[in-house]
C-alpha positions in Angstrom: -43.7 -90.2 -73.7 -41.9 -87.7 -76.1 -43.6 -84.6 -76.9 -45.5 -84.6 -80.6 -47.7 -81.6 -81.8 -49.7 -82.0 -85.0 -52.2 -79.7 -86.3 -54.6 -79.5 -89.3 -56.7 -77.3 -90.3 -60.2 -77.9 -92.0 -63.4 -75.9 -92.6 -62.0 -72.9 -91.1 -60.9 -74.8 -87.2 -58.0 -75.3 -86.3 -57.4 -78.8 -84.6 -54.0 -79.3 -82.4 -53.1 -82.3 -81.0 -50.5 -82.7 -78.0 -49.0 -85.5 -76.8 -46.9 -85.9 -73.7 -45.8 -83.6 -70.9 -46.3 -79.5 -71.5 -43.4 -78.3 -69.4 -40.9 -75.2 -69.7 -38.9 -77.1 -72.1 -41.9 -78.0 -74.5 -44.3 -75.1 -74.3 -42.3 -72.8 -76.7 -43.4 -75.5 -79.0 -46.9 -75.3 -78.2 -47.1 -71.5 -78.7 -45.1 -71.7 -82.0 -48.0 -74.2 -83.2 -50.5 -72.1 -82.1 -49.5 -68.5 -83.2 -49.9 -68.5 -86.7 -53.5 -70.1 -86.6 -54.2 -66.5 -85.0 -53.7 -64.9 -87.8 -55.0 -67.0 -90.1 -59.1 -66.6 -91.2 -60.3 -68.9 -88.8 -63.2 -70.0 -86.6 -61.9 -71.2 -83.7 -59.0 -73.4 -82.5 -59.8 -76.7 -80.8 -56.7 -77.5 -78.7 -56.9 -81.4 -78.1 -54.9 -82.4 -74.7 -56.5 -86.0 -74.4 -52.4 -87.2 -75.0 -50.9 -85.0 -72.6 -50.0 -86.8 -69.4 -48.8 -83.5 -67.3 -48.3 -79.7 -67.6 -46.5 -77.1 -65.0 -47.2 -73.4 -65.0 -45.3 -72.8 -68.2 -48.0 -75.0 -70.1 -51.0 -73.7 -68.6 -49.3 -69.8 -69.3 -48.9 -70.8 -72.7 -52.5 -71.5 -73.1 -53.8 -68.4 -71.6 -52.0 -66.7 -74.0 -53.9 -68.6 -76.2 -57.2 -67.6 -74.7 -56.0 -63.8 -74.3 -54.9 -64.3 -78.4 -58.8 -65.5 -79.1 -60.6 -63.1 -77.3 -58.3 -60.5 -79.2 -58.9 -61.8 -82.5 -62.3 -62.9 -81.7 -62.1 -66.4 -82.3 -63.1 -69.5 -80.1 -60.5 -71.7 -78.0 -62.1 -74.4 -76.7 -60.0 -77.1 -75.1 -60.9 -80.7 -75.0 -59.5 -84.2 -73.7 -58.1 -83.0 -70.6 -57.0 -85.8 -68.2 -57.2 -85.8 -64.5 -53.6 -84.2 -64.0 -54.2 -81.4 -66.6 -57.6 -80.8 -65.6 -56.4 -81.1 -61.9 -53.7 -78.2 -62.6 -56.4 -76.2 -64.1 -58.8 -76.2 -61.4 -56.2 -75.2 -59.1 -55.8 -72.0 -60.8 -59.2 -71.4 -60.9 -59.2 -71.5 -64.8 -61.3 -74.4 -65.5 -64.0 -72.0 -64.9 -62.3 -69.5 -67.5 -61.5 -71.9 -70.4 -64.2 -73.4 -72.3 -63.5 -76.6 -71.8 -65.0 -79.8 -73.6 -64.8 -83.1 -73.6 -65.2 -85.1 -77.5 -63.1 -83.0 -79.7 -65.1 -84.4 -82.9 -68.4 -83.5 -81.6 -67.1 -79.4 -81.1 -65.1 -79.7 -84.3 -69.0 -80.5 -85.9 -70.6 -77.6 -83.7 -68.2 -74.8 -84.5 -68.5 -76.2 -88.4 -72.2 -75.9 -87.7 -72.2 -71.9 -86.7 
């Protein structure tokens, strides 16, 4: 599966959708996408991984960045769709306990609206 990133933006949340595999190769891409939203006047950034079927180190390092980038600009990051190998490479590091971490992308998108 190629790698595709699309993003939108509505009611002040972000909403990024990955497809494919996050590796050292695609990552760069990720953090491009999600760099400007940090400086944009937002709510929070939902980052939707239901399409992504792997990710190494360099994906997982891109989104702590992410989460280190939200808790500086005090925003949320919430993370949602994550598959059994994503979520597998995140428990491993011990981060599925420091992400906030979601399952229906729609139903934070409506509670983040909400506050």
């Amino acid at each position: 599966m190629a790698f595709k990133i699309k993003s939108k933006k509505k009611d002040n949340i972000a909403v990024i959708m990955v497809e494919g595999e996050i590796d050292m190769f695609s990552s760069p891409s990720l953090r491009d996408e999600l760099v400007p939203f940090f400086k944009k006047n937002i709510k929070g950034i939902i980052v939707d991984l239901s399409g992504v079927s792997f990710m190494d180190s360099s994906g997982i390092a891109t989104l702590v960045e992410g989460l280190q980038w939200s808790r500086k600009e005090k925003k949320e990051f919430i993370l949602t769709g994550l598959g059994t190998n994503v979520m597998n490479s995140l428990s491993l590091t011990k981060l599925d306990n420091v992400f906030v971490i979601k399952t229906d992308t729609d139903g934070v998108f409506n509670e983040l609206r909400k506050s």
